[in-house]
N, C-alpha and C positions, 0 to 999 in steps of 0.2 A: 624351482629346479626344473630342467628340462631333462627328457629322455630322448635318444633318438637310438635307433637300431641301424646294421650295416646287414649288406647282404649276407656274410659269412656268419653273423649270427645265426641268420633265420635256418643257414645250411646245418648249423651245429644245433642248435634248437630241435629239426626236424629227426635227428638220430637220437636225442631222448628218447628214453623210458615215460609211460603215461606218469607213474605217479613223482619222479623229477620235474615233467611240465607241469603238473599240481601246482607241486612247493614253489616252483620259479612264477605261477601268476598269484600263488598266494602273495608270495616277498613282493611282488610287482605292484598290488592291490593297497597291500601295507604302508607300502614305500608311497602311495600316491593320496592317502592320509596323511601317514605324518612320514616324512622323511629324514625324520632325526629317531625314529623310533633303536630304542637299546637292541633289539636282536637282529638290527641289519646293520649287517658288517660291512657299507659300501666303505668305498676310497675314492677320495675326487682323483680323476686322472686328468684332469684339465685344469689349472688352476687361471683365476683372472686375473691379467697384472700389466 
């Protein structure tokens, strides 16, 4: 799987709360084990076709 970030993340990113950015590189850390892991709720928004 890939990840990529856009700039309006990094802008919404940066107005978190510290322990929100925690949990978002814990899920981030998670997700780059195993990416089918049960307690990450992703949704593909891009399908290949």
């Amino acid at each position: 799987m890939n990840s990529a970030t856009s700039p309006s993340f990094w802008t919404a990113y940066a107005t978190l709360d510290q322990d929100t950015k925690r949990a978002a590189r814990k899920a981030f850390q998670l997700w780059t084990e195993n990416p089918h892991h049960p307690s990450l709720r992703f949704k593909c928004v891009d399908r290949p076709g």
